[in-house]
C-alpha positions in Angstrom: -5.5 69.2 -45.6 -7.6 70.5 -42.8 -9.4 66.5 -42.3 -5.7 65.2 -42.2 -4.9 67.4 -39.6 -8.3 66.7 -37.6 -7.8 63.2 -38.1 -4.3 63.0 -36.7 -5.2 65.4 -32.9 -8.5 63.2 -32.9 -6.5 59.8 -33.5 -4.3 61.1 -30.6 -7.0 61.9 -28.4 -8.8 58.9 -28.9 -5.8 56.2 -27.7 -5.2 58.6 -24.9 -8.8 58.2 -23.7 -9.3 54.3 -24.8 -6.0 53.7 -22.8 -7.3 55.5 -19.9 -10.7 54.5 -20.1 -9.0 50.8 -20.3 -6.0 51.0 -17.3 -9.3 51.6 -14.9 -11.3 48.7 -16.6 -8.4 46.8 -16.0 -7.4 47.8 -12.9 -11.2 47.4 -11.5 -11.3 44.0 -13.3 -7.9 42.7 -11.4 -9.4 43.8 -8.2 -12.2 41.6 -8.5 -10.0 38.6 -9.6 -7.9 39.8 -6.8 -10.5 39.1 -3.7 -12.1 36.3 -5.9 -8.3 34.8 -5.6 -8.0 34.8 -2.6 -11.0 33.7 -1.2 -10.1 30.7 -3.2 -6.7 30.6 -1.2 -8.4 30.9 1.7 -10.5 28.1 1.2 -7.3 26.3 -0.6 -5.8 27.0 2.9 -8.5 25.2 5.1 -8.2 22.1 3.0 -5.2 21.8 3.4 -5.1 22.4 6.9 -7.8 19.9 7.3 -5.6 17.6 5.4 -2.5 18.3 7.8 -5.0 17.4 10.7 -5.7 14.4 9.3 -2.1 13.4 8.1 -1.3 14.2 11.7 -3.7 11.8 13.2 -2.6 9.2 10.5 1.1 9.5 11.8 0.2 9.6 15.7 -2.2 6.3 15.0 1.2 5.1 13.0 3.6 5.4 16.4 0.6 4.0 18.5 0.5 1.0 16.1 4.6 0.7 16.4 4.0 1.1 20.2 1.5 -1.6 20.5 3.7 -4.1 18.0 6.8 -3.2 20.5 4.7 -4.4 23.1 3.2 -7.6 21.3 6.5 -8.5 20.6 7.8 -8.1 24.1 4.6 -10.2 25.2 5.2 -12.8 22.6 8.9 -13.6 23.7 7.5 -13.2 27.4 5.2 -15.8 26.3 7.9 -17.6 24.4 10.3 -18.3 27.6 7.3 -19.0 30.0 6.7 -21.6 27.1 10.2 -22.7 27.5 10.2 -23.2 30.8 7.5 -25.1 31.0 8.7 -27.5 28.5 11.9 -28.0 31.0 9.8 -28.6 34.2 8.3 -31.4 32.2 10.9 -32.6 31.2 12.3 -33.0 34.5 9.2 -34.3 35.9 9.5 -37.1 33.1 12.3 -37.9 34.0 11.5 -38.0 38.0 8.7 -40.2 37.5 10.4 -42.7 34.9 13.0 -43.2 37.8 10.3 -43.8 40.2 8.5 -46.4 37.9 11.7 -48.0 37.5 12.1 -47.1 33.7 14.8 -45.9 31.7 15.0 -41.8 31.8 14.8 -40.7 28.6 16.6 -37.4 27.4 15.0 -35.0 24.7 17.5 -36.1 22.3 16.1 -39.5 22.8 12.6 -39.0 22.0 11.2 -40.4 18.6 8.8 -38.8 16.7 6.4 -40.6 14.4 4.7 -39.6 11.2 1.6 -40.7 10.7 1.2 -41.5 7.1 
């Protein structure tokens, strides 16, 4: 009965040990995955800084662009009324010098178009 009761304290003693022995493996072992973890957070964190940089500079070039189509468009209609006015001054000036000449004025509804065919 003596090896039963050897066996049963050595049992015992042996999970105490084995779970000691393996709480500071374990704890050593989590440190380690601990740093390594957050030197890949750290690096983690750069990329995605640099990737906030350049979504930043996508979005400033994206109000520049909007800026400079604002002020195409303003240019364009500019252009468009100078184009306009023109168009009226010649008309006028058509119609001055057919009265000089002695011919008929003609009026823009008047005009004919042709197609060439």
């Amino acid at each position: 009965m003596s090896q039963r009761d050897g066996f049963a304290s050595g049992f015992l003693a042996g999970a105490f040990v084995g779970s000691v022995f393996g709480g500071v493996v374990g704890a050593l072992i989590a440190s380690r995955r601990d740093s390594e973890l957050l030197a890949e957070e750290e690096i983690e964190q750069t990329d995605s800084q640099a990737e906030a940089k350049r979504i930043a500079a996508k979005r400033r070039q994206m109000k520049a662009s909007e800026a400079e189509s604002v002020s195409i468009e303003t240019a364009r209609r500019s252009l468009e009324d100078k184009i306009a006015q023109l168009n009226a001054t010649i008309d006028e000036v058509r119609k001055q010098l057919g009265n000089v000449n002695g011919g008929s004025p003609q009026t823009i509804g008047d005009r004919s178009f042709t197609k060439d065919s």
